[in-house]
C-alpha positions as CSV (number, residue, x, y, z in Angstrom):
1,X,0.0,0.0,0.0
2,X,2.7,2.2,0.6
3,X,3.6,3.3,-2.8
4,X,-0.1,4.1,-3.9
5,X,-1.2,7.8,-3.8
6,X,-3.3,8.8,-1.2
7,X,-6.3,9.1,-3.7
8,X,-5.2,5.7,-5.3
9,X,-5.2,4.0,-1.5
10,X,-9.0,6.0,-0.4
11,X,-10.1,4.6,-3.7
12,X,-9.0,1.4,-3.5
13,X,-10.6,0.9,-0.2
14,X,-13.8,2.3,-1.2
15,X,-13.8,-0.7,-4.2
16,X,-12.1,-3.8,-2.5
17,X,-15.3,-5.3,-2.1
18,X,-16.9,-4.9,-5.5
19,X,-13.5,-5.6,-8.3
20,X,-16.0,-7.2,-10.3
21,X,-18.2,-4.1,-11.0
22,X,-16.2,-1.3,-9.3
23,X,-15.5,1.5,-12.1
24,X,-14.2,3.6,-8.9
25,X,-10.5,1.2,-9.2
26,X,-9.8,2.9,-12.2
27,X,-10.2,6.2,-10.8
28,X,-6.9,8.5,-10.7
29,X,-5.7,11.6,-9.8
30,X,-5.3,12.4,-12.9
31,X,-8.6,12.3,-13.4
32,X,-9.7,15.2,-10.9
33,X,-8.6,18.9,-11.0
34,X,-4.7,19.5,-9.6
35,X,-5.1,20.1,-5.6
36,X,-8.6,18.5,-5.5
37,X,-8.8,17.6,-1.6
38,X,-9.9,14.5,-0.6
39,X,-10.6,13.9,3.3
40,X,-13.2,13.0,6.0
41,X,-14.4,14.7,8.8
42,X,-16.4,14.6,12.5
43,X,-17.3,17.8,15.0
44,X,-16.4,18.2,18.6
45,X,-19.4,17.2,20.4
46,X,-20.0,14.5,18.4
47,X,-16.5,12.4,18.9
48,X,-14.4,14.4,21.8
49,X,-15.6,13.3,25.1
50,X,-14.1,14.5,28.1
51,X,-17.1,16.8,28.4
52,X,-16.2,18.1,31.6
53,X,-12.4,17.6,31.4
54,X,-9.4,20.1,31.5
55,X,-11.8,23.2,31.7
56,X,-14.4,22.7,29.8
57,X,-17.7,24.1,29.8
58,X,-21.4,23.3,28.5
59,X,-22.4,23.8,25.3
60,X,-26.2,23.8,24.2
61,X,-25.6,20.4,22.8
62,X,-24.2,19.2,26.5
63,X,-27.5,20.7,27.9
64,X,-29.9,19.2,25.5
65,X,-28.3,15.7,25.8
66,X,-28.9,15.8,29.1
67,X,-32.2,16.7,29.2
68,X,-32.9,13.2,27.5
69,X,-33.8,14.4,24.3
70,X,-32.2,12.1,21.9
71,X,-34.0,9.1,20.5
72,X,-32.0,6.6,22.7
73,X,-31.3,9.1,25.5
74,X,-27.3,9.0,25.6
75,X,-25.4,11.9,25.5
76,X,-21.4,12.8,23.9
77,X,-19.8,12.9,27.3
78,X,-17.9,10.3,26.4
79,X,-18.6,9.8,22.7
80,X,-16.2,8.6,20.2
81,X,-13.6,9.5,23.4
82,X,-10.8,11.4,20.6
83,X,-10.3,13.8,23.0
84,X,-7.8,11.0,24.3
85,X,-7.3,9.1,21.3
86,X,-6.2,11.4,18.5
87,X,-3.1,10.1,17.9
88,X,-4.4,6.8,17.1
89,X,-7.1,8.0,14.8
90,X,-4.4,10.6,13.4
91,X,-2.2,7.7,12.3
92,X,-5.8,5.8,11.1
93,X,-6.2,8.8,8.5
94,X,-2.5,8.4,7.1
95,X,-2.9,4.5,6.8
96,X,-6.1,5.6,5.1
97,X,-4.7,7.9,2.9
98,X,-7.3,11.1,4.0
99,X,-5.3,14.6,2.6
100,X,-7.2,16.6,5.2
101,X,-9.5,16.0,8.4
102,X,-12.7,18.2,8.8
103,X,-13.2,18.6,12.5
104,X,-14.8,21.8,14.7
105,X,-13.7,23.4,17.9
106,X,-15.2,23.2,21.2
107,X,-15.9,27.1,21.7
108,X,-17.0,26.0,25.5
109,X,-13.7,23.9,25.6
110,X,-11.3,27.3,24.2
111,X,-13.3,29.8,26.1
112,X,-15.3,28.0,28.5
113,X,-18.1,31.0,28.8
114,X,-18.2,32.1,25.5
115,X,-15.9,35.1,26.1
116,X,-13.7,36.1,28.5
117,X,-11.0,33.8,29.7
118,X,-8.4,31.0,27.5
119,X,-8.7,28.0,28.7
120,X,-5.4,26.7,28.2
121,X,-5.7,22.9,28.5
122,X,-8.6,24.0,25.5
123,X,-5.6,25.4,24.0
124,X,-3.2,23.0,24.4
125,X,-5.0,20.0,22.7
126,X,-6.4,21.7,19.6
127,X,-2.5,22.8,18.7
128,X,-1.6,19.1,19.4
129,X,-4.1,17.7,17.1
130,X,-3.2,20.0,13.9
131,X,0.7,19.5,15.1
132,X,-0.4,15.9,14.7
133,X,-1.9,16.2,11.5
134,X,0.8,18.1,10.0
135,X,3.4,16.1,11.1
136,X,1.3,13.5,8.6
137,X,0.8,15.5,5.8
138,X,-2.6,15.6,7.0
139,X,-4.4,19.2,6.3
140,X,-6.7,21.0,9.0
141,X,-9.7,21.9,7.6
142,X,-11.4,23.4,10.7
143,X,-14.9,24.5,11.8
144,X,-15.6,27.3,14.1
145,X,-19.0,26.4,14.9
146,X,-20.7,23.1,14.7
147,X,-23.9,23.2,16.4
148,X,-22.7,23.5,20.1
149,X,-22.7,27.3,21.2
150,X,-21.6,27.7,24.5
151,X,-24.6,27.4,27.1
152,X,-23.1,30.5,28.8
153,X,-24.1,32.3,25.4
154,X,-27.4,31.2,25.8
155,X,-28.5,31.5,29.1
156,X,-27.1,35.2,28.9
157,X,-29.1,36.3,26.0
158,X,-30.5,33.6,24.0
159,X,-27.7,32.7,22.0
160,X,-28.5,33.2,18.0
161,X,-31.0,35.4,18.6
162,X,-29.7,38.1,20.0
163,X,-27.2,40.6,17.6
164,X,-24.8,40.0,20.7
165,X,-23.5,36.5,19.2
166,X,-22.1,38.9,16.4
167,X,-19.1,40.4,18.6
168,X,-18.7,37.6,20.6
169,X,-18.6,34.9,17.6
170,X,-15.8,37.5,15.9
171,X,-14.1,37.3,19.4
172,X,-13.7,33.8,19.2
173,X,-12.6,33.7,15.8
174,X,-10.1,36.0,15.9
175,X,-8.5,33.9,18.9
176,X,-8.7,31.0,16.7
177,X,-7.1,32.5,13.7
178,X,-4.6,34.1,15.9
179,X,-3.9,30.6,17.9
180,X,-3.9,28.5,14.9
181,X,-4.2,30.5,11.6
182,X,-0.6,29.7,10.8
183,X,-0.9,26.2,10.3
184,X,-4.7,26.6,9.7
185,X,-5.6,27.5,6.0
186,X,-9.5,25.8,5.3
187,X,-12.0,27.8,8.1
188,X,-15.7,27.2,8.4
189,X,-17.5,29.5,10.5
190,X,-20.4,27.6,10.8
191,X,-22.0,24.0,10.1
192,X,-25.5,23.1,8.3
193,X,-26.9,26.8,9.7
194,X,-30.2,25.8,7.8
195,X,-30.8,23.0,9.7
196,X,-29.6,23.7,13.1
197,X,-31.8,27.0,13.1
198,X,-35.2,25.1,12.4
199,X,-34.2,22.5,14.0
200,X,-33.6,24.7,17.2
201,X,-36.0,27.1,16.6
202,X,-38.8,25.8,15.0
203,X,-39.4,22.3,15.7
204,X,-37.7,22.1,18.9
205,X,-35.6,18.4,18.1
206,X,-32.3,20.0,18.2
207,X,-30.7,22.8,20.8
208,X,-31.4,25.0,22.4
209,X,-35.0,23.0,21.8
210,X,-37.1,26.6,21.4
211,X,-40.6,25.7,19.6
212,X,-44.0,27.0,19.9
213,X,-47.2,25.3,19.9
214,X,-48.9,23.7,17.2
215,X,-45.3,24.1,15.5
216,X,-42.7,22.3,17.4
217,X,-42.4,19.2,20.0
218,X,-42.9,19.7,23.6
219,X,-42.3,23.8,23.6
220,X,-41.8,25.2,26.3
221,X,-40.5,28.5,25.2
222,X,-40.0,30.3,21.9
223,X,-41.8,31.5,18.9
224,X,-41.5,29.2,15.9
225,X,-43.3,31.7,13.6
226,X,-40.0,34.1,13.8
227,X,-37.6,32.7,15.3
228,X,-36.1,30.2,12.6
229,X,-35.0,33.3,10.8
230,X,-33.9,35.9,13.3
231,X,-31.2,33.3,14.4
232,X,-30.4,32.9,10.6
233,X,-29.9,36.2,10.7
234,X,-27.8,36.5,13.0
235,X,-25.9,33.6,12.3
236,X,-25.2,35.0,8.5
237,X,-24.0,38.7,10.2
238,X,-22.2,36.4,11.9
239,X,-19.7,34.7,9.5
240,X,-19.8,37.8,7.8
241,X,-17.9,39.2,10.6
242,X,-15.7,36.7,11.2
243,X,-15.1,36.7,7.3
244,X,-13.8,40.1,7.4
245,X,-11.9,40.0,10.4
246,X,-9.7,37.4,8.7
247,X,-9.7,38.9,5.4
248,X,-8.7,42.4,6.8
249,X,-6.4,41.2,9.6
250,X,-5.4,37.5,8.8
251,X,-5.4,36.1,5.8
252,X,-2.6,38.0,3.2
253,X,0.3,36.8,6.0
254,X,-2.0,33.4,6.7
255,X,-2.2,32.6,2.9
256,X,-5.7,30.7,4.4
257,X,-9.4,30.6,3.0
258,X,-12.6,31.1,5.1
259,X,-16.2,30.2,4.3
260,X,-19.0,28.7,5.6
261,X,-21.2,24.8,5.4
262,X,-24.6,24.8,4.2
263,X,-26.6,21.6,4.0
264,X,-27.8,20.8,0.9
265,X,-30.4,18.5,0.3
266,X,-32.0,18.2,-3.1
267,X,-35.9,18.5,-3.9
268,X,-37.7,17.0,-6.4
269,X,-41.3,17.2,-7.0
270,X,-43.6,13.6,-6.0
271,X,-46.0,14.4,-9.0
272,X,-45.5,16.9,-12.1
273,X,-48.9,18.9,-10.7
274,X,-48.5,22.7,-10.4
275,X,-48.6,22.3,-6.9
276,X,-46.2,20.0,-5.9
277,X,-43.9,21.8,-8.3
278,X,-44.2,25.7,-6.6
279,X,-43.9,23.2,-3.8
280,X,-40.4,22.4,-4.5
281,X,-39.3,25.4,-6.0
282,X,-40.2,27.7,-3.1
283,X,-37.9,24.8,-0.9
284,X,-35.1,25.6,-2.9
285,X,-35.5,28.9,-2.2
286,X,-35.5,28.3,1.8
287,X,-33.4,26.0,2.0
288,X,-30.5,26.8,0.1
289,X,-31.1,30.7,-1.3
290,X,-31.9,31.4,2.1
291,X,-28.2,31.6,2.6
292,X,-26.8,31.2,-0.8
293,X,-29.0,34.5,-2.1
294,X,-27.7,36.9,1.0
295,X,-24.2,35.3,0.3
296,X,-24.0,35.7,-3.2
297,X,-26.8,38.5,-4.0
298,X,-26.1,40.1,-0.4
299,X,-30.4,39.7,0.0
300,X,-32.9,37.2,0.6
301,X,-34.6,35.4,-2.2
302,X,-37.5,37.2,-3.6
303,X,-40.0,33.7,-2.9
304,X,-38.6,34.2,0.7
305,X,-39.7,38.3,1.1
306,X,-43.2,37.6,-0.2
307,X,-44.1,34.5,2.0
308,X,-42.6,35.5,5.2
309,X,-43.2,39.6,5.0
310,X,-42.2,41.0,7.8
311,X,-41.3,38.3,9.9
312,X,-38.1,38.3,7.7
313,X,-35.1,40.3,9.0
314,X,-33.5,42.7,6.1
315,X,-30.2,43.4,5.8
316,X,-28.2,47.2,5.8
317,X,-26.7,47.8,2.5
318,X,-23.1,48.1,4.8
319,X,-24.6,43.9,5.9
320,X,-25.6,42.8,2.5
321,X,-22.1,44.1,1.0
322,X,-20.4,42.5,3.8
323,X,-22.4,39.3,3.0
324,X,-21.3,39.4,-0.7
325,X,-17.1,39.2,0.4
326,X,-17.5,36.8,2.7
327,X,-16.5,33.5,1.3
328,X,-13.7,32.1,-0.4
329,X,-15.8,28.9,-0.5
330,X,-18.9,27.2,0.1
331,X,-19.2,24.0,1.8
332,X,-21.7,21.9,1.2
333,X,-23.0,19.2,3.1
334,X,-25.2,16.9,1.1
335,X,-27.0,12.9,1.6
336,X,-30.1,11.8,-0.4
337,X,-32.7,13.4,-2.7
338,X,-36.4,14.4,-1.1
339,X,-39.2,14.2,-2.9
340,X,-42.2,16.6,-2.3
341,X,-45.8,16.8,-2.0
342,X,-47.3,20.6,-2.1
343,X,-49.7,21.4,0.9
344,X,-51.0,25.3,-0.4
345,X,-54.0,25.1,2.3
346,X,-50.3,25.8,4.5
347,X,-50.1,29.3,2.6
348,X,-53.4,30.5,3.4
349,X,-52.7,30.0,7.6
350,X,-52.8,33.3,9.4
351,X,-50.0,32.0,11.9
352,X,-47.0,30.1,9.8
353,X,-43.7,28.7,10.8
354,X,-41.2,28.0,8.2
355,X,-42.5,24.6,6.9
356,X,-46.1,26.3,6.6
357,X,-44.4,29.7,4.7
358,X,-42.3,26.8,2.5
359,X,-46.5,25.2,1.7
360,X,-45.5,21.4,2.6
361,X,-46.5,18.8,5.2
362,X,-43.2,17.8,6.5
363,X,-44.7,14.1,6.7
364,X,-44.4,14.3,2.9
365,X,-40.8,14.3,2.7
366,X,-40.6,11.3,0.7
367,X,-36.7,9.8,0.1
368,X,-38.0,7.7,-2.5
369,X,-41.4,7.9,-4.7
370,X,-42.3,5.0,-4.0
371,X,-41.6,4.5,0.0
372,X,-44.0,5.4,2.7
373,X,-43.7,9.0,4.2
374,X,-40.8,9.4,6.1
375,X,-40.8,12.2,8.8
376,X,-37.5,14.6,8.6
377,X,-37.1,15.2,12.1
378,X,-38.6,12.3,13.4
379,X,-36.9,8.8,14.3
380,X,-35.9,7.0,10.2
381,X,-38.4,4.1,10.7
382,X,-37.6,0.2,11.1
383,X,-35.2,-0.5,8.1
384,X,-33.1,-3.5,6.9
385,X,-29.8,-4.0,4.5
386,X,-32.4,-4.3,1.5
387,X,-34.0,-1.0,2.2
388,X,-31.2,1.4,3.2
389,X,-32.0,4.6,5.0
390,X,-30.7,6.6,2.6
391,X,-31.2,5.7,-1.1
392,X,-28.2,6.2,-3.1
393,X,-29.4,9.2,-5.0
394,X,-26.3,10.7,-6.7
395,X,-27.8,12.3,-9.1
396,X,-29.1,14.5,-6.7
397,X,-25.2,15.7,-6.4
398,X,-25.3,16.4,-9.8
399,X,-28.6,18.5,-9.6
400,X,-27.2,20.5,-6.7
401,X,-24.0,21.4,-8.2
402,X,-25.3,21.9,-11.2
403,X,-28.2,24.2,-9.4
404,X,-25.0,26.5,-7.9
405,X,-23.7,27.2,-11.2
406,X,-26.3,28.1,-12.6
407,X,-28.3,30.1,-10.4
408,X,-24.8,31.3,-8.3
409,X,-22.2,31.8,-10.5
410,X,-20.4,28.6,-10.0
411,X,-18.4,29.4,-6.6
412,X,-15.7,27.5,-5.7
413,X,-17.1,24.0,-3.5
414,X,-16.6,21.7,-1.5
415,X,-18.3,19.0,-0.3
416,X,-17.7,18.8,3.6
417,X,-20.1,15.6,3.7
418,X,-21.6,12.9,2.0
419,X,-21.7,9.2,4.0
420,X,-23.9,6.2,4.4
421,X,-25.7,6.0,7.9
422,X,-26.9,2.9,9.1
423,X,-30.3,3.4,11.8
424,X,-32.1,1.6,14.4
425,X,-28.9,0.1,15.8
426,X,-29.1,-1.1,19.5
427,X,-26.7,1.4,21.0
428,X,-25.3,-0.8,23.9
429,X,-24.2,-3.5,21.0
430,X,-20.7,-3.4,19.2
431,X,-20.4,-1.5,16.2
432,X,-18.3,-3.9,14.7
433,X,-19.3,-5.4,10.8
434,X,-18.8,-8.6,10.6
435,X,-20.2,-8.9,7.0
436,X,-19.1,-6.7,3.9
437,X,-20.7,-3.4,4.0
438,X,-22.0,-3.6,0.4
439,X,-24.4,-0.6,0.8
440,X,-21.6,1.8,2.2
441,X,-19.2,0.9,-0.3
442,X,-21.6,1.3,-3.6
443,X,-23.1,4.6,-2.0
444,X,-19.6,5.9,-2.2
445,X,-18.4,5.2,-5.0
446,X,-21.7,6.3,-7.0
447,X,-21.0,9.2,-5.5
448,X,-17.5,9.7,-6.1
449,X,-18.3,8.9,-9.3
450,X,-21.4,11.6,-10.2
451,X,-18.6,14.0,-8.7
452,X,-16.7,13.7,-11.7
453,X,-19.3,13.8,-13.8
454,X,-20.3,17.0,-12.5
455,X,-17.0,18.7,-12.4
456,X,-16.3,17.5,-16.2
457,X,-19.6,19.3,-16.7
458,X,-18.0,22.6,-15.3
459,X,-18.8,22.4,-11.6
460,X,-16.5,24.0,-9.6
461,X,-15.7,21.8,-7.0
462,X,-12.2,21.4,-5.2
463,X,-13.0,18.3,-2.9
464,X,-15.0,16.2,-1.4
465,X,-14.9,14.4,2.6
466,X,-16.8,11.5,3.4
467,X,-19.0,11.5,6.8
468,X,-17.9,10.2,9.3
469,X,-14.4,9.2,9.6
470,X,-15.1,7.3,13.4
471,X,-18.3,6.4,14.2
472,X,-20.0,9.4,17.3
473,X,-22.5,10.6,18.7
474,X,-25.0,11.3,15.3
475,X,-26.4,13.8,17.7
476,X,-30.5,13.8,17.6
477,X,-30.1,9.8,17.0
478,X,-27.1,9.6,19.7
479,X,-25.8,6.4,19.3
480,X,-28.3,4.5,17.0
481,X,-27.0,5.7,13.4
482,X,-23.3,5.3,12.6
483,X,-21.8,6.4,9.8
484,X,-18.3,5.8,10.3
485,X,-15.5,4.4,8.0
486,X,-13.9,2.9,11.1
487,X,-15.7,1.4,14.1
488,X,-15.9,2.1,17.8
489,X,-16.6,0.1,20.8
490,X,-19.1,2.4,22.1
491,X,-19.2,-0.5,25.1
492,X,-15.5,-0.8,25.7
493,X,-14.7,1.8,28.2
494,X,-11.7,2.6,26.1
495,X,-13.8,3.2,23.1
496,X,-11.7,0.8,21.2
497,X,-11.3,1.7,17.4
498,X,-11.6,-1.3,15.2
499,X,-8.1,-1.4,12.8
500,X,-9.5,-2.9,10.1
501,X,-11.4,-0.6,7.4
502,X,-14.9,-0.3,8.3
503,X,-15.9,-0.6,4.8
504,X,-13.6,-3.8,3.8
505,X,-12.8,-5.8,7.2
506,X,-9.8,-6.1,5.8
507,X,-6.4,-5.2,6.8
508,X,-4.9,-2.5,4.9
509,X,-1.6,-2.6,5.9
């Protein structure tokens, strides 16, 4: 293995099991653009641990973990444990041939209360885990925020919604650009914004759980008709901050990049009817123009203005030209197609969160035409190996990409996650495969494959990391969906990685 390339050796473990139909083993380097990146990736919460080691602090996601609200009630205090194992799963990524890791920083781990004091131990490990990367040829592609604002944050003022997280979020990044920036040249501010803000505060299924009745599940507090998008808001003036902060101060002596991860789901409509059709078009427009359009166009998509009136923040011409220099790229995080089933009655409601102003019944998200409705936020229903989860749909890819090009110029890509995610799994069992993981291995390399279609079509993509590299904590599902190319022992108190390639069982080395 040694003298294989790293994309010839990632390649070549996504294919061992299927020589006999692969196309993906005669894929080269040659065959994708000079620098394309290839790499996987995980977030702090999700495979750290030591939630209340060497200083650390709550974040939001600590809170609402705690509070029982994830399918099979666990929590990421322990997690995937890397927090104490990164030098093992460091020397995993090299045998595996990964040219960067995607991983996020624990703001409550670096500053413990959002602002205020270093917390030096915080410190201390995220320059050993980069010096560890480097030291492998491994490159740092880092996130600033990945769902887990500090709780401090948002027991002060409410977190996203308040303009507050605007100074403080810039605070924080300027540390980490100052801390790390030199050996640091791929920042994301944020992670899937357009899902953690409805998510949060709308429906009320992911933290800081704010919902309001008929709208969300269990609310306690919040307003779901507004809410969704003043944190959006906020979160966009946000990164545009932080963006120019590094831009102005950083990046010329850094040489780095900075832009933010938007998740991007494709929509298709169920039927060709009118309805379901505005259906799916008014989707696109709120779930990727609602940040693509004020990031590109510096304003919110036109669809967006009309539905949602003045429930919809508006940007300062200073704001909106702020939003326009913010990225160097866009990452995109993207799984499975959705089909869609128009619900106008939705449109004609006096009181509307943002699935009513969108005109869909979210029980009509259909991943397939011809499967039974499955709910977005709810739990993915009983499956088996001959029904996965998640339909290899990588076509959709295509769509997307091709969607960016045309309707936003064609800025420069990458996609921070695609991955195969296995549900309903028993979370006090071994991860371990003991069979050959035929599903993960041909959703891969479809997709690897519809990649390179799209980028001889024009796309302008640079690279592409696969989700997850360990199996973690997959947040709302805690520990019964795992998407990782290598295993953990989520009953060994060690949390004992499994050497062999997840996707093979087969010994690389």
């Amino acid at each position: 293995m040694e003298n294989l390339s790293s994309v010839s050796r990632y390649l070549f473990l996504l294919s061992l099991l299927l020589p006999f139909t692969s196309t993906a083993a005669a894929i080269t380097r040659d065959d994708f653009p000079p620098g394309f990146i290839f790499g996987a990736g995980t977030s702090a919460y999700q495979v750290e641990g030591a939630a209340a080691e060497d200083g650390r602090k709550p974040s939001i996601w600590d809170t609402f973990a705690h509070a029982g609200k994830t399918i099979d009630k666990s929590t990421g205090d322990v997690a995937s444990d890397q927090y104490h194992h990164y030098k093992e799963d460091v020397k995993l990524m090299h045998d595996t041939g990964l040219d960067a890791y995607r991983f996020s920083i624990s703001w409550a781990r670096l500053v413990p209360d959002g602002r205020g004091p270093i917390n030096p131990q915080g410190l201390q490990y995220y320059n050993s885990l980069i010096n560890e990367l480097l030291s492998y040829g491994i490159e740092p592609h880092v996130t600033l925020c990945h769902f887990d604002l500090p709780q401090a944050l948002e027991d002060e003022y409410q977190g996203l919604l308040s303009r507050r997280i605007i100074e403080d979020f810039t605070a924080y990044a300027d540390l980490c650009f100052r801390e790390f920036g030199d050996r640091v040249k791929y920042w994301i501010t944020f992670n899937e914004p357009n899902i953690e803000t409805v998510g949060g505060h709308d429906v009320g299924v992911l933290p800081p759980g704010r919902c309001s009745s008929p709208f969300g599940v269990n609310c306690s507090m919040g307003d779901s008709t507004t809410e969704p998008y003043i944190s959006t808001h906020n979160t966009l003036l946000s990164h545009a901050s932080a963006a120019a902060l590094y831009k102005q101060k950083y990046q010329e002596e850094q040489g780095g990049q900075i832009g933010i991860t938007i998740l991007g789901f494709w929509f298709e409509p169920l039927t060709d009817s009118p309805v379901d059709v505005a259906a799916t078009n008014r989707m696109r427009d709120f779930h990727i123009g609602w940040f693509m359009n004020p990031l590109v166009y510096g304003t919110y998509p036109t669809t967006m203005k009309e539905i949602v009136g003045s429930r919809l923040p508006s940007f300062t011409i200073e704001e909106s030209n702020q939003l326009k220099a913010s990225f160097d790229f866009l990452g995109f995080n993207h799984y499975c197609v959705y089909y869609l089933k128009g619900d106008p009655n939705f449109l004609d409601k006096t009181e509307r969160d943002y699935i009513r102003d969108v005109g869909i019944n979210i029980s009509t998200f259909y991943p397939v035409k011809e499967a039974a409705p499955s709910q977005l936020f709810g739990k993915v229903p009983a499956l088996t190996r001959e029904l996965p989860p998640m339909p290899s749909t990588p076509w959709g890819l295509q769509k997307l990409l091709e969607y960016l090009k045309s309707n936003y110029g064609n800025p420069p890509v990458i996609i921070h996650e695609i991955g195969y995610g296995e549900f309903n799994i028993d979370h006090t069992t071994t991860s371990k495969n003991d069979h050959n993981d035929v599903y993960r291995v041909k959703y891969l390399e479809e997709y690897i494959e519809s990649l390179l279609v799209s980028i001889s079509n024009g796309s302008n993509t640079h690279g592409c990391f696969l989700w997850s590299f360990l199996d973690c904590f997959e947040l709302a599902f805690g520990y019964t969906a795992r998407y990782g190319l290598y295993g953990v022992d989520f009953n060994d108190k060690d949390r004992r990685r499994y050497p062999g390639f997840r996707l093979s069982g087969i010994r690389t080395s």
